[in-house]
C-alpha positions as CSV (number, residue, x, y, z in Angstrom):
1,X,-50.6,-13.4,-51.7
2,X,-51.7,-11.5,-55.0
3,X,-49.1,-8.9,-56.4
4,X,-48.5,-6.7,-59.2
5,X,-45.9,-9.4,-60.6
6,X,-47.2,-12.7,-60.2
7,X,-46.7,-15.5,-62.7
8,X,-49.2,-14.9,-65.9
9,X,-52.1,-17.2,-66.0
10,X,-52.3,-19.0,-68.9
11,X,-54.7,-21.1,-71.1
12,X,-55.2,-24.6,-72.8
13,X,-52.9,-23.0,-76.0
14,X,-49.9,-21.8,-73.1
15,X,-50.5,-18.3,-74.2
16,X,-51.4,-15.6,-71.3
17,X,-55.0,-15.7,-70.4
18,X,-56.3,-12.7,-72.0
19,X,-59.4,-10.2,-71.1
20,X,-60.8,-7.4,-72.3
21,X,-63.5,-5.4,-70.2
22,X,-65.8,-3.0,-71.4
23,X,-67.9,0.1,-69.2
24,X,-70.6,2.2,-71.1
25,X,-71.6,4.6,-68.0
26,X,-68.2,6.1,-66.5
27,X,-64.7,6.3,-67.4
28,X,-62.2,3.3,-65.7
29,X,-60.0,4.2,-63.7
30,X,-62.9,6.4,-62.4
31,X,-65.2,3.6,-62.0
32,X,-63.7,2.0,-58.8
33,X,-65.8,-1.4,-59.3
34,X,-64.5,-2.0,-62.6
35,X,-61.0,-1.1,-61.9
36,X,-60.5,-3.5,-59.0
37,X,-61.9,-6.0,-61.6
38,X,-59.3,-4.8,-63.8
39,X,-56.2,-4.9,-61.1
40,X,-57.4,-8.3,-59.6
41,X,-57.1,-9.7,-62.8
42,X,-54.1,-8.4,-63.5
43,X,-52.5,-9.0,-60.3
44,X,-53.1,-12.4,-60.6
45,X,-51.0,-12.7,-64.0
46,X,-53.8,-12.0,-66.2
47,X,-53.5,-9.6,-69.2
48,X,-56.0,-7.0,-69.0
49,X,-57.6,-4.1,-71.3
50,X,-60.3,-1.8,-70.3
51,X,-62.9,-0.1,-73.1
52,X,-64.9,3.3,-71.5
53,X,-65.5,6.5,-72.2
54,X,-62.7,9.1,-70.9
55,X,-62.8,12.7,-69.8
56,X,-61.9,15.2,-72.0
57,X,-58.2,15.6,-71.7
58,X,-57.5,12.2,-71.2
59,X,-55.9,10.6,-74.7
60,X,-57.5,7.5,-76.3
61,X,-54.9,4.9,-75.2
62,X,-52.6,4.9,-72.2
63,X,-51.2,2.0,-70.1
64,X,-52.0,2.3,-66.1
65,X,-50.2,-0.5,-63.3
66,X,-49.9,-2.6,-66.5
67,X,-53.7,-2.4,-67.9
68,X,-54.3,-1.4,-71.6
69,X,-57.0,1.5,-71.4
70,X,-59.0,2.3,-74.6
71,X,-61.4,5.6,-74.1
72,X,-63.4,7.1,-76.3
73,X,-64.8,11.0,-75.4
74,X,-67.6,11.3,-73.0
75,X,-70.7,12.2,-74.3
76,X,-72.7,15.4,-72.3
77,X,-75.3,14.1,-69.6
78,X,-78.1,12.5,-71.1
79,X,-81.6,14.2,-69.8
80,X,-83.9,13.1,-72.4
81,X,-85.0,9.4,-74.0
82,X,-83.9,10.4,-77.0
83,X,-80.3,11.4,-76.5
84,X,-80.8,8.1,-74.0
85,X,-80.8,6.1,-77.7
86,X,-78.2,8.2,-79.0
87,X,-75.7,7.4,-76.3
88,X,-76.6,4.0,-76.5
89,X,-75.7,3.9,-79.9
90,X,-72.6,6.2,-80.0
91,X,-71.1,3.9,-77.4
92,X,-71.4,0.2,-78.8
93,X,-70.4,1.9,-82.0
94,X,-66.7,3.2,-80.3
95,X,-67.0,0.1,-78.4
96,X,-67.0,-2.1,-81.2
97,X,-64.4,0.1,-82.8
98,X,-61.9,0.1,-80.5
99,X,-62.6,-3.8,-79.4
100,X,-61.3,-4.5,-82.9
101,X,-58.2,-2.4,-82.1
102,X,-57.7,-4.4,-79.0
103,X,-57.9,-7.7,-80.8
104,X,-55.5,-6.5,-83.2
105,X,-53.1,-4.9,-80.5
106,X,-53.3,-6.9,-77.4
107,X,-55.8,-10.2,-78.1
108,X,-58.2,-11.0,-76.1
109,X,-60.2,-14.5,-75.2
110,X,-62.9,-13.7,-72.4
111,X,-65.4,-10.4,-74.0
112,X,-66.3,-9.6,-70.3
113,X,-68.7,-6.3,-70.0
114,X,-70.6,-4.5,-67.4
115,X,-74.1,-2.7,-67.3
116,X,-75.2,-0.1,-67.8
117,X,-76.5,-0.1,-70.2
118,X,-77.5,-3.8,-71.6
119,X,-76.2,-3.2,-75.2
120,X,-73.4,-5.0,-75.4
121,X,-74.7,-8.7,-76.0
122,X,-74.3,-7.9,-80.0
123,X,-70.8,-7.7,-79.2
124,X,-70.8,-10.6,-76.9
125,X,-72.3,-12.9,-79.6
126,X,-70.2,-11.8,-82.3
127,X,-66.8,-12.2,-80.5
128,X,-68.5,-15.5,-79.4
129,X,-68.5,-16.9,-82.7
130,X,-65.1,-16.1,-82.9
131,X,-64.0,-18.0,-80.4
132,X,-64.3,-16.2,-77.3
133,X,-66.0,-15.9,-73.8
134,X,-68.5,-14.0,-73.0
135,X,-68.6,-12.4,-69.1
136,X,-71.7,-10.2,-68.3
137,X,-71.3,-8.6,-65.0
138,X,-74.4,-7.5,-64.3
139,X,-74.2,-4.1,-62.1
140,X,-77.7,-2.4,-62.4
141,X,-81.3,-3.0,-63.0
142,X,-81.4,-1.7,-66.4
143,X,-85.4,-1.9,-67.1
144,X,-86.0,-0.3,-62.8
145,X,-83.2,2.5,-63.4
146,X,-84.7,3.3,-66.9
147,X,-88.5,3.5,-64.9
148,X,-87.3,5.4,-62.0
149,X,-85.0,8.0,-64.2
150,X,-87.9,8.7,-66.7
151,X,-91.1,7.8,-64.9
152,X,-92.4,5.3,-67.2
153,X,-92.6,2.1,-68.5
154,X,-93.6,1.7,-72.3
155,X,-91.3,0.3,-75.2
156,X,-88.0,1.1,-73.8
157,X,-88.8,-0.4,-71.0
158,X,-89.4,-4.1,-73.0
159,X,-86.7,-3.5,-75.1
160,X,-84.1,-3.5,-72.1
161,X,-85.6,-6.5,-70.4
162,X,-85.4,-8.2,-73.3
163,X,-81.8,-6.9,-73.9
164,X,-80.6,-8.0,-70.5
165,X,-82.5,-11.5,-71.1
166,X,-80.5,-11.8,-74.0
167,X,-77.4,-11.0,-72.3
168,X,-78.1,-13.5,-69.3
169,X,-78.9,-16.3,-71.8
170,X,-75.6,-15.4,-74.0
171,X,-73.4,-15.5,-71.2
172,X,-70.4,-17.9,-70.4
173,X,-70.7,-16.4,-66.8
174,X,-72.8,-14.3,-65.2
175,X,-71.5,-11.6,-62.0
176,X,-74.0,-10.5,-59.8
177,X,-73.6,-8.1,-57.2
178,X,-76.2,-9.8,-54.4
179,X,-78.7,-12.3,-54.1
180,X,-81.7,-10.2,-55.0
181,X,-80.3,-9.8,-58.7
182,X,-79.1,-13.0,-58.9
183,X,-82.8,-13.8,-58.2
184,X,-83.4,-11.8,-60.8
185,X,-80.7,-13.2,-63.2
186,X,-82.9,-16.6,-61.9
187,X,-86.2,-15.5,-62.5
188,X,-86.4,-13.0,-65.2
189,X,-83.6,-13.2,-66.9
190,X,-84.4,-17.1,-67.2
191,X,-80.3,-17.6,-66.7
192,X,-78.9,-21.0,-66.0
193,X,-77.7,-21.0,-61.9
194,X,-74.2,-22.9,-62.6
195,X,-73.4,-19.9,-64.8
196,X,-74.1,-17.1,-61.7
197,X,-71.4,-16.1,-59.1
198,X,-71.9,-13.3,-56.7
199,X,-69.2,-11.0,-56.6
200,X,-69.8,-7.9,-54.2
201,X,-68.9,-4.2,-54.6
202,X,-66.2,-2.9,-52.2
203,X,-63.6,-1.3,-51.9
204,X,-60.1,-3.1,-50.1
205,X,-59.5,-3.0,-47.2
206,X,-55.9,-2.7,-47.7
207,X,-56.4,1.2,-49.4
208,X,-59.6,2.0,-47.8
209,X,-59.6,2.6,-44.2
210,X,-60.1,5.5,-41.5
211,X,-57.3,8.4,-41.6
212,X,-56.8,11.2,-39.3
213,X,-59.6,14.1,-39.5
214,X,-59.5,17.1,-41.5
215,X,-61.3,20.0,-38.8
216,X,-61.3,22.7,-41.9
217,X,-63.8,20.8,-43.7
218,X,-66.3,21.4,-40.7
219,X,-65.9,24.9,-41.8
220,X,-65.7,25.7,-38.2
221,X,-68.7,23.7,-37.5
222,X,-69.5,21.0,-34.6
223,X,-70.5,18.0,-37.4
224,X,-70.3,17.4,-40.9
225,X,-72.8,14.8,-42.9
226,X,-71.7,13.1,-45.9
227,X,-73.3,12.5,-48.7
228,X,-71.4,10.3,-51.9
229,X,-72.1,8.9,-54.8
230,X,-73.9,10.0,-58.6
231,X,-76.0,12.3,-58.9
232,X,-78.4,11.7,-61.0
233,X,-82.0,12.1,-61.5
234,X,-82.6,8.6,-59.3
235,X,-79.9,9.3,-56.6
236,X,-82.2,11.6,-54.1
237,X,-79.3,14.1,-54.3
238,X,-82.2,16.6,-54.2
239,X,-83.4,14.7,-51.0
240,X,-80.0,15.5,-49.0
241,X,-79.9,19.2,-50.1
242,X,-83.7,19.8,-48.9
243,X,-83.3,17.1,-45.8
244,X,-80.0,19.8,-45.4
245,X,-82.4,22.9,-45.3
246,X,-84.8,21.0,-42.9
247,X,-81.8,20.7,-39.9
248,X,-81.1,24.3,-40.7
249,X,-83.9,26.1,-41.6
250,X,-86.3,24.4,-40.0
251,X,-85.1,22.8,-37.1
252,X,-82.6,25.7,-36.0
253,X,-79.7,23.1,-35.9
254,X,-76.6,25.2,-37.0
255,X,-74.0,23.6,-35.5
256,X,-73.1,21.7,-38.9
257,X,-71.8,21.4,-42.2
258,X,-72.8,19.5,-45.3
259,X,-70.5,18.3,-48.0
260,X,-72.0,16.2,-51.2
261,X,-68.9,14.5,-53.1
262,X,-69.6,13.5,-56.2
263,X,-71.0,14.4,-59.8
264,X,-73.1,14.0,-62.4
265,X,-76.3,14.5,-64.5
266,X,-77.8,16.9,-61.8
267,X,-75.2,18.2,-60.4
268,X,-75.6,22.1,-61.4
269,X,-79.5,21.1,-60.8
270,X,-78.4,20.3,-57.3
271,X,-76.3,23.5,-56.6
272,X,-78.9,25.6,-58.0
273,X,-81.3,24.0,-55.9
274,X,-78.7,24.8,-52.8
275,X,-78.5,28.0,-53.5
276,X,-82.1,28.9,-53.9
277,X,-83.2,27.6,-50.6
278,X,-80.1,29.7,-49.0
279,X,-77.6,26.8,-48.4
280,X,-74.4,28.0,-49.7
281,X,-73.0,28.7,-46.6
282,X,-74.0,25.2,-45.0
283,X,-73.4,22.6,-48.5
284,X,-70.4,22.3,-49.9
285,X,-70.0,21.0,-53.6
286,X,-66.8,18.7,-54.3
287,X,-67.6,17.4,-57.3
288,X,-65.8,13.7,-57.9
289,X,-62.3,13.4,-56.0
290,X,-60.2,11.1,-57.8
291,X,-57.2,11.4,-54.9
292,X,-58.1,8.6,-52.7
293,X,-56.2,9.9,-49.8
294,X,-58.5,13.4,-49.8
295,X,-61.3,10.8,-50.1
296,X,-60.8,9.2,-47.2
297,X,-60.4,12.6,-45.1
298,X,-63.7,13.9,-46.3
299,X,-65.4,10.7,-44.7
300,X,-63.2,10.2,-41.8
301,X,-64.3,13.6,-40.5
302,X,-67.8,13.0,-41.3
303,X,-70.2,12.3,-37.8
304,X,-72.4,10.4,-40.5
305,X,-73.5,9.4,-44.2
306,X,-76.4,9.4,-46.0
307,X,-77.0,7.4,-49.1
308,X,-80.8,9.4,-49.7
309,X,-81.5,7.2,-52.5
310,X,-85.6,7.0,-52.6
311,X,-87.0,3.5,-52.0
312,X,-88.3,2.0,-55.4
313,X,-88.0,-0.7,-57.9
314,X,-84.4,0.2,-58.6
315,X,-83.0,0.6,-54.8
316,X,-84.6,-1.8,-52.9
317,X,-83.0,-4.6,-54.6
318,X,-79.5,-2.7,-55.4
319,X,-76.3,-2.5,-53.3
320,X,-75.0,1.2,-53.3
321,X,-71.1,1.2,-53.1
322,X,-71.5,4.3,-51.0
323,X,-72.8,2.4,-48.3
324,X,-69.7,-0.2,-48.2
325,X,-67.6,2.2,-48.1
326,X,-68.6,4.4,-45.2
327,X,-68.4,1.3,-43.4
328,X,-65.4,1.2,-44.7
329,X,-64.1,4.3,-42.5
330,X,-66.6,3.9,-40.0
331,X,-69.3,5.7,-40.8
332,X,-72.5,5.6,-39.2
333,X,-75.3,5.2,-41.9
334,X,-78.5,7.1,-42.3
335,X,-80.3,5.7,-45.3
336,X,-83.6,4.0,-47.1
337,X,-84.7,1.1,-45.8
338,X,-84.0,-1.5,-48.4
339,X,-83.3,-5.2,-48.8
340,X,-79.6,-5.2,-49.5
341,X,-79.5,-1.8,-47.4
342,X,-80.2,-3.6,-44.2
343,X,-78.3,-6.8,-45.0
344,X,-75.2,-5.0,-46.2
345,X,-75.2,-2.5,-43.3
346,X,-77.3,-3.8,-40.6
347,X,-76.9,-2.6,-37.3
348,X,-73.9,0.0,-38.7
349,X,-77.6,1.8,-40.7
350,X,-80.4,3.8,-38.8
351,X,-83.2,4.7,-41.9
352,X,-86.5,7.1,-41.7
353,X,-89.9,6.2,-41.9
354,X,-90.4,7.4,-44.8
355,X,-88.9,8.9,-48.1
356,X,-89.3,12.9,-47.4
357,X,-86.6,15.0,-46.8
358,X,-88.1,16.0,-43.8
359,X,-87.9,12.7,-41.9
360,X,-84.4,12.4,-43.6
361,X,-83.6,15.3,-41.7
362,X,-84.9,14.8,-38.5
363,X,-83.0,10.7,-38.4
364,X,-80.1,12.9,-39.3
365,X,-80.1,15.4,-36.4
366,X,-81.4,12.8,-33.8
367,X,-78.1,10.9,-34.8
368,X,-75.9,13.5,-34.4
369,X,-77.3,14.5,-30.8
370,X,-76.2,10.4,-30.1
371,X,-72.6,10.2,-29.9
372,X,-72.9,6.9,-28.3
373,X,-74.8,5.6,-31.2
374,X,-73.2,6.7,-33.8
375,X,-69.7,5.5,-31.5
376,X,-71.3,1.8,-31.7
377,X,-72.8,2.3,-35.5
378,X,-69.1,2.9,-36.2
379,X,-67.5,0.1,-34.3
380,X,-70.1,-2.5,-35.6
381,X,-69.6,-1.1,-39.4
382,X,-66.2,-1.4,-39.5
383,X,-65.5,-4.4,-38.5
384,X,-68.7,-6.1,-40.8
385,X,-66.9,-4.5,-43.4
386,X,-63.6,-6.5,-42.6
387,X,-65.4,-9.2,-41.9
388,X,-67.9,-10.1,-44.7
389,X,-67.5,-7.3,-47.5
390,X,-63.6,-5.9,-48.1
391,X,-62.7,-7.0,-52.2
392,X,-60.3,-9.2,-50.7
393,X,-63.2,-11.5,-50.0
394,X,-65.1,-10.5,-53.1
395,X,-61.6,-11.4,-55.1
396,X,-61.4,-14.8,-54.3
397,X,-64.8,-15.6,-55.8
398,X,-63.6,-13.9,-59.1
399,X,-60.8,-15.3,-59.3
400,X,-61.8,-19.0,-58.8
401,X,-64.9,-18.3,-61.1
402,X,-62.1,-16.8,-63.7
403,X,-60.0,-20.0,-63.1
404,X,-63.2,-22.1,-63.6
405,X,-64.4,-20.6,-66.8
406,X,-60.7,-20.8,-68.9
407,X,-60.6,-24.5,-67.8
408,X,-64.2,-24.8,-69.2
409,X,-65.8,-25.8,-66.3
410,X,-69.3,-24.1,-64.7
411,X,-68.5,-20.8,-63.1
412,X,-70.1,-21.6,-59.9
413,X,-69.0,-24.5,-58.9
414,X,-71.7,-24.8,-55.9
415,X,-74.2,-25.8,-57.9
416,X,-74.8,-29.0,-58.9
């Protein structure tokens, strides 16, 4: 059993087995993905510091459960291509920055980043040359989120498939989150299959699990749907607000409440849009919950959740962590039909024909008239989740690959 005391790890030199991680996109400990990378390690007697941004009244360097964090300030939401380039550059400039700090400070022997955004394989061959490993976990389609956030291809495009085929081919080891990227990692990315290990998203099962309703969020209502996640210009947030208006409005179904936890980009676009269709009474606005506990009321007194991501490039070969973890709690699932959807969720996922809020609505409200359904959705999630996707399971096949790599062996020792 894994605890926050075991024995450290250590290397070839008897020294502690050191690792840095580095996030461009959200702050750690916000980022759940990263931070149960982060305590897995450590847990298992590794020593760990963590590079990300940090909100603003947050200090540059604190210690957390025994990880080193190193933040930099948050830059404002990026809407535009250009300030796109400028937060790419602002953050491998602080990451490189305070990655020097950390050498000097703490040490480090395994350079170990996640995407987005695919910038950090400078930093990955530079540290290589001095010695170290290089880890890219690779989280997100970087050249599909890019198309799908500013509806187009062109040079930016290139330059981040080229950036991420640099960062495959750099790579000591290579994370995937599910067998369509590491198709990817395979295919366009041209990476070496001994290097790849699939790691899924989720969240424990130990700290994640169904908890007794809160009635006041219904706002005296007979249901309450879900949404969680980002919300950002390729999240469909817009699609759960105007699916929202649809059971109300259109329909005439009343008898419910709406509740979107979460933040980002278009968040005030989202509200605005809320209000403007006369919603406020029906939506409410939580912004991100860092409390676990209050977390895991919202969705245990949800009837369902809806991940309203459209179906594109991007989706159909990504694994949402929202969708883990309302099986998680035992959530029924209305959502796009996508590859890793369907073979995360299966039978614990109902999704509409199509993409419009309007048949996102109506697969809403036909589920909540089903209480049997949703009763067997639940069952069926829950125990897939415990089953095949808790982090326990994922941890296993990080740790081994971790192992693997600091005795300079192949990270995925399947292959032959």
């Amino acid at each position: 059993m894994l605890t926050g005391h075991s024995t450290p790890q250590v290397g070839e030199t008897g020294q502690a087995r050191r690792v840095l991680l580095v996030l461009e996109n959200l702050p750690v400990p916000h980022d759940r993905r990263m931070w149960q990378v982060a305590t897995s390690l450590r847990r298992a007697g590794y020593h760990v510091s963590v590079i990300s941004p940090r909100p603003p009244e947050d200090p540059e360097y604190c210690e957390l459960e025994g990880i080193h964090l190193y933040r930099y300030p948050m830059l404002p939401p990026t809407h535009s291509v250009g300030n796109f380039i400028r937060e790419a550059f602002y953050c491998l400039w602080h990451t490189f920055r305070l990655s020097r700090r950390v050498e000097k400070e703490q040490g480090f022997d395994v350079f170990h980043v996640g995407n987005p955004l695919d910038i950090f394989w400078p930093l990955g061959l530079y540290y290589k040359l001095r010695g170290k490993k290089f880890v890219y976990e690779h989280r997100d389609l970087c050249p599909e989120l890019y198309e799908v956030r500013f509806k187009k291809r062109g040079l930016f495009y290139h330059l981040q498939v080229l950036f991420e085929r640099r960062s495959y081919q750099l790579a000591d080891m290579i994370i995937e989150m599910n067998e369509s990227y590491r198709q990817n990692a395979l295919q366009r990315g041209r990476a070496r299959p001994e290097k790849i290990v699939i790691v899924r998203s989720g969240p424990r099962a130990s700290e994640f699990y169904p908890v007794e309703p809160e009635p006041a969020f219904k706002k005296g209502k007979k249901h309450l749907v879900c949404y969680l996640g980002i919300m950002g210009p390729q999240d469909g947030t817009d699609i759960f607000v105007r699916a929202a208006h649809h059971i109300v409005h259109t329909r005439g179904y009343t008898d419910v409440h709406f509740v979107a936890i979460g933040s980002g980009d278009c968040l005030e676009e989202v509200k605005r849009l809320s209000h403007d269709l006369g919603m406020d009474e029906y939506i409410t606005f939580t912004g991100f919950i860092r409390e676990r506990e209050l977390l895991l009321r919202y969705l245990s007194t949800a009837d369902v959740g809806v991940a309203s991501d459209p179906d594109n490039s991007y989706t159909a070969r990504s694994t949402m962590n929202k969708i883990i973890e309302f099986m998680a709690v035992g959530l029924p699932i209305v959502a796009t039909k996508s590859i890793e959807n369907k073979w995360s969720a299966q039978e614990a996922l109902i999704s509409p024909p199509d993409d419009r809020p309007e048949s996102f609505g109506d697969t809403i409200l036909e589920l909540l008239h089903d209480e049997a359904r949703r009763k067997a959705m639940s069952e069926y999630g829950r125990k897939r989740f415990l089953e095949c996707l808790s982090w326990e399971r994922s941890e296993q096949v990080l740790l081994t690959a971790y192992d693997r790599l600091f005795c300079g062996l192949p990270p995925n020792g399947d292959v032959k």
